[in-house]
C-alpha positions, 0 to 999 in steps of 0.5 A: 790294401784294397781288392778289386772285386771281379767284374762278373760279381754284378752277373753272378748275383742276378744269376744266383737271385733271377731262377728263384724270383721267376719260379715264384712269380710263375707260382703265385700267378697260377696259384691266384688263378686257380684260388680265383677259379675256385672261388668263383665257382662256389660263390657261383654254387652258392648263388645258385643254392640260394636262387633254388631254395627261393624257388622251393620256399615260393612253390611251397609257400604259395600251396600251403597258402592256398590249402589254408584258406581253402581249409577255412573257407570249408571249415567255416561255411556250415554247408559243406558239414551239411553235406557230409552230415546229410544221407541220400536225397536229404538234401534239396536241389538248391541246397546243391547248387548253393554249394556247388556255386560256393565251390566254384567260387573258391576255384574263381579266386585262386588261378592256380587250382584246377578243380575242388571237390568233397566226397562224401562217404556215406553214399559215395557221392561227389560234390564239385564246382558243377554239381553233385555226381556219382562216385562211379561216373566220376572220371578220378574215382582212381585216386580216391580209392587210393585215398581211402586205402592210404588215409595216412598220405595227406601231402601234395601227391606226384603229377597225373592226369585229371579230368572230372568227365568222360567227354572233359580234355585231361590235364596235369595236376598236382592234388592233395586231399583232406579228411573232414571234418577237421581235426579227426576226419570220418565224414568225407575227404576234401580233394584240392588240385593245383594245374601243373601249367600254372606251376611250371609257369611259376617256375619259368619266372623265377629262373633266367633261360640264359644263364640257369638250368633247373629240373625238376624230379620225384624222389624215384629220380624221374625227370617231370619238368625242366624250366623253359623246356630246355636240354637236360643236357645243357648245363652242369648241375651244382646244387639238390634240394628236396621240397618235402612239402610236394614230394619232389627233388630241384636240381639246379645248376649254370648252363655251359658257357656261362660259369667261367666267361668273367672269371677267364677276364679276371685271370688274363687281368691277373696275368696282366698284372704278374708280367707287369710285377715280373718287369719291374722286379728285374728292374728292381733286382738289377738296381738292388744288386748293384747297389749291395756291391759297394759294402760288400767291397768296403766289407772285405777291404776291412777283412783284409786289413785285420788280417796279418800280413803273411795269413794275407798273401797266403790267402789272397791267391787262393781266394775264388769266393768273397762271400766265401771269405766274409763268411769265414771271418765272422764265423770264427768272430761269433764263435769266439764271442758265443764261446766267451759269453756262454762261459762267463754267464755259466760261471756267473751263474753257478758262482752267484748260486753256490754264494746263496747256498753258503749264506743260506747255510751259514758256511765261508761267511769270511770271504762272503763280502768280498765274493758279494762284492765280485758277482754283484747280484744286488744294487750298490746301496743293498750289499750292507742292508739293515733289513733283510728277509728271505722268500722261498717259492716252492712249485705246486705238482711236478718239478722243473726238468734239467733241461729247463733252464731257460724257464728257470732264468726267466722266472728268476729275472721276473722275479727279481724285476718284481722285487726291485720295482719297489724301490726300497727293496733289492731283490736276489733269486736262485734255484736250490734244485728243481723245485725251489726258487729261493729269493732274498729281499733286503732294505737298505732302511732299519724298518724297510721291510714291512710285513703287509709289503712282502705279502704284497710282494708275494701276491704280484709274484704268485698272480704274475708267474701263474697267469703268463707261465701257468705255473703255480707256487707257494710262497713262504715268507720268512722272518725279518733279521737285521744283515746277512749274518742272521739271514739263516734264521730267515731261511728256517722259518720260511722253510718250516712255513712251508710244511704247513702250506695246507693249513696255513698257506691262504692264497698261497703264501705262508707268513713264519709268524703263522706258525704254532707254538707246537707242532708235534702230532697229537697222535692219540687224538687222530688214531680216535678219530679215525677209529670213530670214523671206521665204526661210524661208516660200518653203521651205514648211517650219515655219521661218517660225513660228520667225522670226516667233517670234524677231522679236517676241521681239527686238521686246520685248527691244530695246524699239523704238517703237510706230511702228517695230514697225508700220513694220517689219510693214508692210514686211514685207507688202510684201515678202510681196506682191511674193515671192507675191502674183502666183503665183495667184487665191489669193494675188492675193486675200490680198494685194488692197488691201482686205485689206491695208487691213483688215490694216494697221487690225487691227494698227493698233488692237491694243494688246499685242504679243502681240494684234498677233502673233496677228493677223498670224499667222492672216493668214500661215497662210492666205497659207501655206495657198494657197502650199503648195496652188499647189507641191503640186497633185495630179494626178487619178489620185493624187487617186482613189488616195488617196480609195481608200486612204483610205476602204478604212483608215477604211470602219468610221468611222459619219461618213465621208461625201462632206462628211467627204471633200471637207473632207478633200481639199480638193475638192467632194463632186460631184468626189469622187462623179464620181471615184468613177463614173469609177474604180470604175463605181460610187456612193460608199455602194455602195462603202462598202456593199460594203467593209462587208458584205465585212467583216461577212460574215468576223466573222460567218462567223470568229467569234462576235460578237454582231451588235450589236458586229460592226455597230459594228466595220463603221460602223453606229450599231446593229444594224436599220440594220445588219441592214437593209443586209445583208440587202438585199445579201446577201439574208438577215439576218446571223443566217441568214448565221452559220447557213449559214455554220456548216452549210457549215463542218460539211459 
């Protein structure tokens, strides 16, 4: 039978498709103008960034190039030392003019410097460009007494008037001053002063008055300059930044008109583009749909003639939707076929690991063959196999929770897979529980199974589940048999391989061969050890390490059990406890029963020997640590003994502190600095203070060391710290101390 589809199918499907396609074309198109807009305004934000930290960097850069030379040019023209040496009327008119005419050439050389100047302190006298004059006529005698109040201030100061005399026109500069001579100062200040014409010029070149703004400010957020003296107004600021150097705040930004002009062509080419992509999409939407109307119309003849007859005219009338009746097909199609898989895989499952089970433990071998047969868990040519050899993959920490299963299949199947890719070999795995993955490998030749092969074998498993699952097992490789009726021994050895994972399981795989002979605890022989051990560690020597060393030793060379190790460390504890755990707050902490708990699952989920060493021997060196502090109290006068004793031998250490002391002594730094009131009537930097100085003053008075090595002899990190302290102790720098010194030592 055929069924005509209505002719408004076509119609239906634009309509159900059409809303849904324009509202997203529409919010593509917005959200591409908005990205747009937003990127464009921080590359615009960060070219400006870059342009204003170009400007700073160049400002900066050229002063500090002209404080450079100017400095090298005083420092190596012994004139201007002369001058400041010289007294009152020691210095002859040529000698002035000499100097003057120096100055003067200094300022020819550099267009931006509006004047240089020294003066000189012992007569309050001025040398510049024109001469030399007296502080009192001199017309910025302001801003050397502010020079001489705040000695500490020799950075770029904010814009002032300047002018030299009376009768001079002021103008804007920028000064900075320095004291010589170099490095220490005392003799004169050096006042250098930069025209603010010529900064603001520079300013002016480096910014575009059509597209930038740019305005300059002290730290107070005062306004002094705006580039090409536009608006303030007139734009919107983007970007801050501090020249530290010259004490003033750059704000930048774009002037208004200019940040989005091109951005608004790239949206209307971008609307271009969405209203192009709208059309043909329409286009593209009305040949799809009609398109997709011919299966449809195959898809539901074929529903209707599946179909019984009588289901079919009970059906037909009543049917408004097709889409409706296809889906009410397949639905019921897929859960019939969901249905019968998921119920033949789960009975597959189960089947094939309740068989493994009964071989495993020896029971209904009569119908074995048969139900082998059924499930085909192996390869044809494997169901007799003339060797075969069990694996058993036991999981490392927590187990596997029920609810997963699909991990568990694959691991199966990766399992197997890994076993099969040899090609002599069949492989067949199973879950016993949560925890064990039991795998049997079998050859279909007599000498198949090689030994040096499983263990290959065992390696690819153990290195492929832990780096893609992050999983990790241990794997007990059991004896090789002859067929299945022997293939419990296998399972045994392999089993009992794994109670000695510690001892035996190298690289995570535990060969049955590995087994000892024995395997019954020498009791009498651990409980002396651990006996030792507790009598060893009551001594407070270094014993114990030794013992403990020694019993993990005899642990691996006996090859005792998983369980009998653990059994042993835990009643090694527990002797512990009862010999200290009473003897102090300390130790009654170390051995409370959430640290011990905590101990007990540490060793618990470790999987080497060394691992669980290593554990137990962190928490004995902290149990030993509040031991040996309970016998060794100290008393409070040998405590202030040995802070003296120690800091007079380690004074000339830069890092000895009141932290360097209380980590030192084990005490708190306010116990250590009232030691220090009590003992010594002083705080612990006067006493470092004063060991150092002590010492300084011998070098300086005994030997001819420069002052920057004596300062790193007695703990200082460099000479101004060094020089700072000195001088606030003994009143003058270290340089006058070795002059005094040496004077006294020649009288």
């Amino acid at each position: 039978m055929k069924v005509n589809l209505k002719r408004n199918w076509h119609t239906k499907l634009l309509y159900s498709y059409f809303p849904i396609f324009l509202l997203t074309i529409s919010i593509l198109i917005f959200l591409s103008f908005l990205i747009v807009n937003e990127l464009s305004r921080n590359e615009t934000q960060k070219a400006d960034m870059i342009s204003t930290r170009y400007i700073v960097d160049t400002l900066e850069r050229s002063l500090g190039d002209i404080e450079l030379r100017l400095l090298e040019d005083i420092g190596a023209n012994k004139t201007y030392s002369r001058f400041l040496e010289a007294g009152q009327g020691q210095l002859s008119s040529q000698f002035i003019y000499d100097a003057a005419s120096g100055l003067g050439r200094m300022l020819d050389q550099q267009d931006m410097i509006q004047s240089i100047y020294l003066y000189r302190m012992s007569d309050s006298q001025i040398l510049t460009p024109r001469g030399m004059m007296r502080l009192e006529d001199f017309q910025d005698r302001a801003y050397i007494e502010q020079a001489l109040k705040d000695r500490e201030n020799l950075g770029w100061n904010l814009p002032r008037e300047y002018k030299e005399r009376s009768f001079d026109v002021s103008s804007q500069v920028i000064s900075m001053n320095k004291w010589l001579p170099l490095p220490w100062g005392g003799e004169g200040l050096l006042v250098i002063t930069i025209r603010m014409y010529a900064v603001e010029r520079q300013i002016d070149n480096m910014t575009n008055e059509k597209l930038s703004v740019l305005q300059v400010r002290d730290k107070s957020d005062n306004l002094i300059y705006t580039a090409h003296q536009m608006d303030p107004s007139a734009g919107e600021i983007l970007n801050r930044v501090s020249a530290d150097k010259l004490g003033l705040v750059f704000e930048s930004g774009i002037q208004s008109g200019q940040l989005y002009s091109w951005v608004s062509l790239v949206s209307y080419v971008w609307i271009g583009i969405g209203l192009l992509t709208i059309v043909g999409a329409v286009a593209g939407l009305v040949y799809i749909t009609r398109r997709n109307t011919r299966p449809i119309q195959l898809i539901m003849n074929r529903i209707q003639a599946l179909q019984p007859r009588a289901e079919e005219d009970e059906v037909a009338p009543s049917v408004k939707d097709e889409l409706a009746l296809i889906d009410r097909a397949l639905e019921h199609l897929i859960a019939q076929t969901v249905d019968y898989e998921k119920q033949h895989h789960e009975n597959l499952l189960i089947h094939r690991r309740q068989l493994l089970v009964d071989l495993m433990e020896g029971e209904r071998m009569d119908s074995f063959r048969q139900r082998l047969r059924h499930l085909q868990p192996l390869e044809e040519r494997f169901m007799e196999p003339k060797s075969v050899a069990v694996l058993i993959a036991e999981m490392n920490g927590d187990d596997l929770s029920t609810n997963q299963n699909i991990l568990k299949i694959a691991l199966m199947n990766v399992v197997e897979e890994l076993a099969q890719n040899e090609t002599q070999f069949g492989g067949w795995a199973e879950w016993f529980g949560n925890r064990r993955l039991i795998v049997v490998i079998a050859s279909d030749e007599k000498e198949g199974l090689d030994r040096e092969l499983l263990m290959d074998l065992a390696k690819q498993m153990h290195m492929w589940i832990a780096e893609h699952f992050r999983l990790r097992f241990t794997f007990g490789i059991g004896r090789t048999v002859s067929g299945w009726e022997e293939i419990t021994r296998s399972y045994a050895s392999a089993d009992a391989g794994l109670q000695h994972r510690l001892t035996l399981g190298k690289d995570a795989i535990v060969l049955s061969e590995q087994l000892p002979d024995r395997i019954e605890l020498q009791s009498y022989k651990y409980l002396q050890m651990l006996a030792d051990f507790v009598r060893e560690f009551r001594l407070t020597g270094d014993g114990w390490r030794t013992q403990l060393d020694q019993m993990f030793v005899a642990f691996s060379e006996d090859q005792i059990t998983d369980n009998d190790i653990r059994m042993l460390l835990q009643a090694l504890i527990q002797m512990l406890s009862r010999e200290f755990g009473e003897l102090s707050e300390r130790l009654q902490s170390q051995f409370a029963e959430e640290i011990l708990t905590r101990l007990r699952s540490d060793i618990q989920q470790v999987e080497t020997l060394e691992g669980i060493q290593e554990i137990l021997q962190e928490w004995l060196k902290e149990v030993y640590r509040n031991y040996v502090s309970v016998n060794e109290t100290k008393s409070h006068r040998a405590m202030i003994n040995e802070l003296r004793i120690y800091i007079e031998e380690h004074f000339d250490d830069p890092d000895l502190s009141l932290k360097h002391l209380s980590d030192r002594f084990q005490i708190s730094g306010k116990y250590a600095s009232y030691l220090f009131k009590e003992e010594f009537e002083m705080k612990f930097v006067d006493f470092l203070v004063k060991l150092r100085v002590e010492k300084a003053c011998r070098l300086l008075s005994a030997s001819d060391m420069a002052v920057q090595d004596i300062a790193l002899q007695v703990g200082y990190a460099n000479a101004i710290s060094f020089g700072r302290v000195f001088k606030r102790i003994m009143g003058v720098t270290p340089g006058d101390y070795r002059k005094q010194s040496g004077k006294q030592g020649e009288q």
